[in-house]
C-alpha positions as CSV (number, residue, x, y, z in Angstrom):
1,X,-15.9,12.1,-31.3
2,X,-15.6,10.3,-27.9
3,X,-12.8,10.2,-25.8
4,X,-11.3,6.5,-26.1
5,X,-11.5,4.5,-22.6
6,X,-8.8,5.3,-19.9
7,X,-8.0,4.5,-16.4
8,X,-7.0,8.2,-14.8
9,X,-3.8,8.6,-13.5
10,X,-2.9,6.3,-10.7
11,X,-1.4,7.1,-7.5
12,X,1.9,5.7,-6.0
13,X,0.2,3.1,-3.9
14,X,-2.4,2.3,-6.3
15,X,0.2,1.8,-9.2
16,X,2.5,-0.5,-6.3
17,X,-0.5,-3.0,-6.0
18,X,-1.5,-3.6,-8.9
19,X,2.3,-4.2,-10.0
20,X,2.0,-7.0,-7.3
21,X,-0.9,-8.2,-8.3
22,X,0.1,-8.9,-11.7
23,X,3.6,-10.2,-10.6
24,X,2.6,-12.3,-8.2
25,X,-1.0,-13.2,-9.1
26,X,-1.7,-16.3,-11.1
27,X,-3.1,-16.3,-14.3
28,X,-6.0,-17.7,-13.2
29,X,-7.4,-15.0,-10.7
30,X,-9.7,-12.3,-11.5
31,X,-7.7,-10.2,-9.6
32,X,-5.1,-10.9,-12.1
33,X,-6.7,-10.0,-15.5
34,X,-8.6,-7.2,-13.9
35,X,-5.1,-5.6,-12.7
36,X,-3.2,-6.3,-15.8
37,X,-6.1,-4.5,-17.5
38,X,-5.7,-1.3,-15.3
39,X,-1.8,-1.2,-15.9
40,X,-1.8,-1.8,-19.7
41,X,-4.6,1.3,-19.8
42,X,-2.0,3.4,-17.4
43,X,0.6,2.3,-20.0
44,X,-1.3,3.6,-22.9
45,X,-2.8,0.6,-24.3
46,X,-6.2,1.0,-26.3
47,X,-8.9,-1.4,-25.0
48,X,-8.5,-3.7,-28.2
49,X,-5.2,-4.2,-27.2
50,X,-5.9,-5.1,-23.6
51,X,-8.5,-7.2,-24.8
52,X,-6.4,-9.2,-26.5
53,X,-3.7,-9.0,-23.9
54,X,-6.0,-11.1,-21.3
55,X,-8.0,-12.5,-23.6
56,X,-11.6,-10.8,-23.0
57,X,-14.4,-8.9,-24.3
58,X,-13.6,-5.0,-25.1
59,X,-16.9,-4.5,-23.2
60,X,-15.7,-6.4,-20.0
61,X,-12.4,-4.3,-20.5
62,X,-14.5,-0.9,-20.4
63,X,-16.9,-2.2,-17.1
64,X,-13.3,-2.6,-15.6
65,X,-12.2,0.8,-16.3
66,X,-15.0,2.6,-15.7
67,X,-15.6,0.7,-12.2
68,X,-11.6,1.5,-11.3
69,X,-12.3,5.5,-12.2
70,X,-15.2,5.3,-9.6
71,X,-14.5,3.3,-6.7
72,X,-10.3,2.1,-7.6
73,X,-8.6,-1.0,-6.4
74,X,-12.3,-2.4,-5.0
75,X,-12.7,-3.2,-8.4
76,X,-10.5,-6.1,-8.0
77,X,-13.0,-8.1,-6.1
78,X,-16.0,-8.0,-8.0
79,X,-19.3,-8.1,-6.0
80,X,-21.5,-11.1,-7.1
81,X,-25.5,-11.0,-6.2
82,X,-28.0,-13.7,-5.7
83,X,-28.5,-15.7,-2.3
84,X,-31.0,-15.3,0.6
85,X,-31.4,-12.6,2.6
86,X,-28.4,-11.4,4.8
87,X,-28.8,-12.5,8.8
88,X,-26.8,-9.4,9.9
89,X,-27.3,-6.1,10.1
90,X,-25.4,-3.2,8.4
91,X,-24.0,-2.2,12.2
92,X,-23.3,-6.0,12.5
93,X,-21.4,-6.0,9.7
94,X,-19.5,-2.3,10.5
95,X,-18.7,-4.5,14.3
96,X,-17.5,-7.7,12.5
97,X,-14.8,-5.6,10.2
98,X,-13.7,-3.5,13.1
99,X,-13.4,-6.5,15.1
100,X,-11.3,-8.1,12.5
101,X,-9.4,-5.3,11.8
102,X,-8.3,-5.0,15.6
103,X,-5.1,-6.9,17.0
104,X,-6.0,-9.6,19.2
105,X,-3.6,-8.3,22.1
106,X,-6.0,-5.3,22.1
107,X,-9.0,-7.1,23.0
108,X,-7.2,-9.4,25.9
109,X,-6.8,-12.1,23.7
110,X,-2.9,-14.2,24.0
111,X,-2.5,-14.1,20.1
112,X,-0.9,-11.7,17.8
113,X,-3.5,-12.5,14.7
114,X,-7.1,-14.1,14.2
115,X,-7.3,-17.0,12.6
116,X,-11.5,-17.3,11.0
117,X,-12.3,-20.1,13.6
118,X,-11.4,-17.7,15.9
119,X,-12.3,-14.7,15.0
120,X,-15.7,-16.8,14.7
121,X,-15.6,-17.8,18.2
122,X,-14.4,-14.6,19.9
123,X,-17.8,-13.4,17.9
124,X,-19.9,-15.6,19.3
125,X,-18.4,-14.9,23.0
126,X,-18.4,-11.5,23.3
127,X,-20.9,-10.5,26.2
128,X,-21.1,-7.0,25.1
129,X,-22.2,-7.4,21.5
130,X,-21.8,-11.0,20.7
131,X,-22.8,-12.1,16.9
132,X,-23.2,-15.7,15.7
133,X,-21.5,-16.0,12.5
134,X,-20.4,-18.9,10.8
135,X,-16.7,-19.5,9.3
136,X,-17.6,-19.8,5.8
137,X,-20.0,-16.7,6.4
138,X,-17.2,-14.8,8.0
139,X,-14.7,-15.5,5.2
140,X,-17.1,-14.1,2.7
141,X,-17.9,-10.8,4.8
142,X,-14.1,-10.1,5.6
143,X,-13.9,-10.1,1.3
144,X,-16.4,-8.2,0.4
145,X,-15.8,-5.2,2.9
146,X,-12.1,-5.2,1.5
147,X,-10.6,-7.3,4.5
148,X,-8.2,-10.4,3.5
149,X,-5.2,-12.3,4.9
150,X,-2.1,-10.7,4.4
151,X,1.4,-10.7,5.6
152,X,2.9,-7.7,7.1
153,X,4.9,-5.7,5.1
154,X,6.6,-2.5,4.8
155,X,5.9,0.2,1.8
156,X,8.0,2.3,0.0
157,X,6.5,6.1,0.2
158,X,8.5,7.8,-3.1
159,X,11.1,10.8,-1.6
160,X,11.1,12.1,-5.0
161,X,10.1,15.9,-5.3
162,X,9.2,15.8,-8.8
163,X,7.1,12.7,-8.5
164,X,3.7,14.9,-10.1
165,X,6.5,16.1,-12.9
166,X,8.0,13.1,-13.9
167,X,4.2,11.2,-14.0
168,X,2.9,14.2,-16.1
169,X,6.2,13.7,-18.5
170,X,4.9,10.5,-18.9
171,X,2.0,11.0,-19.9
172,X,2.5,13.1,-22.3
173,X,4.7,10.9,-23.8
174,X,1.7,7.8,-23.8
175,X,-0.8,10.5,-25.2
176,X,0.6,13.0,-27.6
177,X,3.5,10.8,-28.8
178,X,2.5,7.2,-28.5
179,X,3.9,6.4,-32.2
180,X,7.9,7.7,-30.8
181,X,7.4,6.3,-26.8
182,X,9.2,3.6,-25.9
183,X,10.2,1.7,-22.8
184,X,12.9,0.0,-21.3
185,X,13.5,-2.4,-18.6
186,X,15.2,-5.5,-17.4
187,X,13.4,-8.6,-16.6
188,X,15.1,-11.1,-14.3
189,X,17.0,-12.9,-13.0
190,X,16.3,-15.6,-15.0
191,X,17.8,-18.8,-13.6
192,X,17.9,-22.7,-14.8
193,X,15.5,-24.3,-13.0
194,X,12.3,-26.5,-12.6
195,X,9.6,-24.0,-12.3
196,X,6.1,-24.6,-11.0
197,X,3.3,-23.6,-12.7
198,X,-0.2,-24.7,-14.3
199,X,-1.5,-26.3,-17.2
200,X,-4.6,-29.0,-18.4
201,X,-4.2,-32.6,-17.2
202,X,-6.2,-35.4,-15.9
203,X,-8.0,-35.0,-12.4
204,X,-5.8,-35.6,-9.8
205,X,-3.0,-36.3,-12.4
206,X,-0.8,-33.0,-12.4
207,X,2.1,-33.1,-14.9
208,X,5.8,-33.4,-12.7
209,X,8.5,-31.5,-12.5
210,X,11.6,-32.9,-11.1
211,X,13.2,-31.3,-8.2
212,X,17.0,-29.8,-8.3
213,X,19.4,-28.1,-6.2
214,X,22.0,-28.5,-8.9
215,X,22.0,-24.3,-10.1
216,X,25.4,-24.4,-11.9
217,X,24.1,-22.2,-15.3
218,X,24.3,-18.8,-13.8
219,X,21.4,-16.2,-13.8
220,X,20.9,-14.0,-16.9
221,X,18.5,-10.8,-17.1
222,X,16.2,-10.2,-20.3
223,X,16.8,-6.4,-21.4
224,X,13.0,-5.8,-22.8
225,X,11.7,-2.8,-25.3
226,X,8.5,-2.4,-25.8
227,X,7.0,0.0,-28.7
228,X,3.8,1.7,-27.3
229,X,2.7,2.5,-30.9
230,X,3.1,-0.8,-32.4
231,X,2.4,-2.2,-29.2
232,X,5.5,-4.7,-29.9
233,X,7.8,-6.1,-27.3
234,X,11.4,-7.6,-28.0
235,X,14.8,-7.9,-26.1
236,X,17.5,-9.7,-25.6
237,X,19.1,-12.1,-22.9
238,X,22.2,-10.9,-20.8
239,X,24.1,-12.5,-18.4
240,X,24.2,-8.7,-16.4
241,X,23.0,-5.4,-15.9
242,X,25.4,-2.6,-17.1
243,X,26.5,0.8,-19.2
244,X,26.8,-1.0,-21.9
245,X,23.6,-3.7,-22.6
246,X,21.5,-0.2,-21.8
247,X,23.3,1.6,-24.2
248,X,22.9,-1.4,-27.0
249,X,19.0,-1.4,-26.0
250,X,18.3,2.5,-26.2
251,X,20.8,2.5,-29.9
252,X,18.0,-0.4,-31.5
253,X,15.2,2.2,-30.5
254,X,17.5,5.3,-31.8
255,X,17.8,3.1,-34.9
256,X,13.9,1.9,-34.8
257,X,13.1,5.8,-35.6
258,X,16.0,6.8,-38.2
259,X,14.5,10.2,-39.3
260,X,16.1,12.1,-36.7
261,X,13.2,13.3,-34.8
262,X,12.7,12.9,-31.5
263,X,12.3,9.5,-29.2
264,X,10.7,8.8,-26.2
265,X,11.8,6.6,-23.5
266,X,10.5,5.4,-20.4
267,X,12.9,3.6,-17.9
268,X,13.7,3.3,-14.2
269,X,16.6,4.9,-12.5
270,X,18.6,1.7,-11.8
271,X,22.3,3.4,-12.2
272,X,23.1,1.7,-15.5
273,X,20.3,4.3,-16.8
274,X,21.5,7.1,-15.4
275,X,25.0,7.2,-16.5
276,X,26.4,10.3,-18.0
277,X,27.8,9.2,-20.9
278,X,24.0,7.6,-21.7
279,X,22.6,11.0,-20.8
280,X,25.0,12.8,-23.0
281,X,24.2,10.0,-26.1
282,X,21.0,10.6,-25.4
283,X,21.5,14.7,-25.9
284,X,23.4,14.1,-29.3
285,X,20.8,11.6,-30.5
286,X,17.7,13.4,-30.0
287,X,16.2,10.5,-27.4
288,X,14.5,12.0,-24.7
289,X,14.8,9.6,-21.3
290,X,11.5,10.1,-19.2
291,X,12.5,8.4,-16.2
292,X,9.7,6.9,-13.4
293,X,9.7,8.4,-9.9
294,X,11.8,6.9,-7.1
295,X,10.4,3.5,-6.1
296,X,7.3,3.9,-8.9
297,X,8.8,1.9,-11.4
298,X,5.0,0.5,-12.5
299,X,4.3,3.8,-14.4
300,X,6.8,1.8,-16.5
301,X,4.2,0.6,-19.3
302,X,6.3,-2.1,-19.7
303,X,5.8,-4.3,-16.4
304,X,2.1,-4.7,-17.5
305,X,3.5,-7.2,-20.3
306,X,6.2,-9.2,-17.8
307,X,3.6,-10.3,-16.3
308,X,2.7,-13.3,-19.7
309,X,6.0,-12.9,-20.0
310,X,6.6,-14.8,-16.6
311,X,3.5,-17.3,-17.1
312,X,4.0,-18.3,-20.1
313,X,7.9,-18.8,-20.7
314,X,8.9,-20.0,-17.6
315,X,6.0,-21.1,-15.3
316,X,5.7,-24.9,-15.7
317,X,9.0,-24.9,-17.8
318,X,12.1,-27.2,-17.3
319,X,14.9,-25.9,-19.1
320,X,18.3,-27.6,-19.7
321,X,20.2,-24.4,-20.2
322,X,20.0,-21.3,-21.0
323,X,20.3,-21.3,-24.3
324,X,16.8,-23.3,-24.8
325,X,15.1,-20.8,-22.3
326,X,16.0,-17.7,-24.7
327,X,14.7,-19.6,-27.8
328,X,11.7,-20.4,-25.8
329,X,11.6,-16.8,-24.7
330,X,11.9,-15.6,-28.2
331,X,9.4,-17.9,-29.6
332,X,7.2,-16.6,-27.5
333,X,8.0,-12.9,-28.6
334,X,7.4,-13.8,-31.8
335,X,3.9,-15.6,-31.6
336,X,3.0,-12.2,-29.7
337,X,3.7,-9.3,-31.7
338,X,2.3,-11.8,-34.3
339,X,-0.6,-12.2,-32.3
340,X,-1.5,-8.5,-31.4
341,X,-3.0,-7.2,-35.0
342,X,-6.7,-6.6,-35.6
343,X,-8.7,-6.4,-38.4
344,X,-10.0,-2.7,-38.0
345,X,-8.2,0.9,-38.3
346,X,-6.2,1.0,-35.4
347,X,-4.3,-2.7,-36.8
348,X,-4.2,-0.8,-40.1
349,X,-2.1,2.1,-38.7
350,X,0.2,-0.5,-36.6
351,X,0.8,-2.1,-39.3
352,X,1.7,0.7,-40.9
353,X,4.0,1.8,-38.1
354,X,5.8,-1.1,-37.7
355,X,6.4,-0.9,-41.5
356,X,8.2,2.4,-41.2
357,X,10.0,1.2,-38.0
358,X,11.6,-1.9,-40.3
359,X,12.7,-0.3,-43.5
360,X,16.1,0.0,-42.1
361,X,16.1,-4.3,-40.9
362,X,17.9,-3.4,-37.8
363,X,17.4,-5.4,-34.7
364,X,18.3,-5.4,-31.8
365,X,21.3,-8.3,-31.6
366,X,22.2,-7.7,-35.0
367,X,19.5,-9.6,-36.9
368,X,17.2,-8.3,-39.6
369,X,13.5,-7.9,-38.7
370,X,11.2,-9.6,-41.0
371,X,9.6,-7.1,-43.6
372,X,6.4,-6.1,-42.3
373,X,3.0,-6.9,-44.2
């Protein structure tokens, strides 16, 4: 029997960018469904889930796998053939990157960054090697050799000495006990406000949004669980972080499993998580905390589905309140764990999970869950 299709085990900087990617990127990038494909893998997900996550083929979701396993984050940018034959050189092309790639200052020039124009002309100039390039050219070169436009920035290398430890912990968790892992995080802050985003209108007819500096609703944060064996997300809205929403969120998972056995669950070490008396709980109850590395908080298999969280609740919204956004929110959650079963073996055994999971009818907030079917 083959082995099903994974990404291998990211490293800390690989895991920071594509968190960025899929937190900043829009919806509409490749960039953006290729990384949200590598972090639902790293969180566990099976490629029929992904697939349905971003909406593509299983095959397409495999190519991406199996291209990040061999040469890693290039596989953002994919490489597109066809056109006439390249003007430069190999060596021309090794000059043009390094050129690029080279503070201004250093070559004599009265400008802290390059600009295409010129970068183009400086090219075109240079009386020791000069190469005639155009702008358009240029711009496509500087992509496919991995060089883009970027703002400086500073990275956060993780002090943590069991950074290998933790990872491996989860890990196991994802692999040998995907039907008890769980994880917890909180999404936010959420505030009331005219949000940009996109959606289908006439040409040159975008839909408005009207502007506001009016922010009198406060901020709330959306405390998320995610259920890596039923791949199911829910949560609730808060108007804080704190002791006690955590210890509300990790008691629905305690009460999600009621036989008693052991729980995973994967969360960051914001300080809420870490308190004693939630450690000590944890003990008694039989839930085992697996928390992420210092400043790695995208092995959290939960940011991979913030992401159409984000998009599609409150890009291009304009709530009134609050209370609106988390019915929207909600709405949302529902159409999605509605949305994720398929009609083969692995939807069978969800199903079948998530039937287990809801004999009891507790939710989280005090509802009872619908009966599974």
């Amino acid at each position: 029997m083959a082995l099903p299709v994974k990404v291998r085990r990211l490293t800390e900087q690989e895991g920071q960018k594509l968190q960025h990617v899929v937190r900043r990127g829009s919806t509409n990038s490749v960039r953006f469904r290729r990384a949200m494909m590598l972090l639902a893998s790293a969180g566990g997900s099976t490629v029929p889930v992904i697939a349905h996550l971003v909406q593509a083929d299983e095959d397409t979701v495999r190519d991406v796998i199996h291209r990040f396993n061999e040469i890693g984050l290039a596989c953002l940018d994919p490489q597109w053939t066809g056109g006439r034959p390249r003007l430069l050189s190999g060596d021309d092309e090794d000059f043009v990157v390094r050129t690029a790639a080279t503070r201004p200052t250093v070559l004599g020039k009265p400008f802290t960054r390059w600009s295409v124009r010129k970068l183009a002309d400086h090219l075109r100039r240079d009386a020791a090697r000069p190469v005639r390039i155009g702008r358009e050219t240029l711009r496509c070169l500087l992509a496919r050799r991995g060089i883009s436009f970027q703002r400086t920035k500073t990275w956060k290398e993780s002090p943590d000495p069991t950074f290998d430890a933790k990872l491996e912990h989860i890990e196991y968790a994802l692999n040998e006990r995907a039907d008890r892992t769980f994880a917890f995080d909180e999404f936010g802050p959420l505030g009331i406000r005219p949000t940009a985003g996109s959606c289908w209108a006439g040409r040159g007819r975008p839909e408005r949004l009207p502007a506001t500096f009016r922010r009198t609703h406060g901020i709330t944060y959306f405390h998320g669980c995610y259920s890596v064996g039923d791949d199911k997300l829910w949560g609730v809205n808060r108007k804080r972080k704190g002791i006690d929403h955590t210890w509300a969120a990790l008691r629905s998972i305690r009460a999600a499993r009621p036989d008693g056995a052991p729980v995973y669950v994967i969360l960051d070490n914001l300080s809420a998580h870490l308190n004693w008396r939630i450690r000590r709980w944890a003990a008694r109850k039989n839930v085992e905390l697996c928390f992420t590395p210092t400043y790695a908080s995208w092995a959290n298999p939960i940011e991979a589905h913030f992401g159409p969280l984000r998009q599609f609740t409150l890009a291009n919204s304009d709530h009134p309140n609050h209370t609106v956004q988390t019915r929207a929110l909600h709405a949302y959650l529902r159409w999605r764990n509605q949305h994720t079963r398929h009609p083969d073996i692995l939807a069978a055994q969800r199903r079948e999970r998530a039937r287990t999971r809801s004999e009891k009818g507790v939710r989280w907030g005090g509802r009872p869950s619908p009966a599974a079917t």
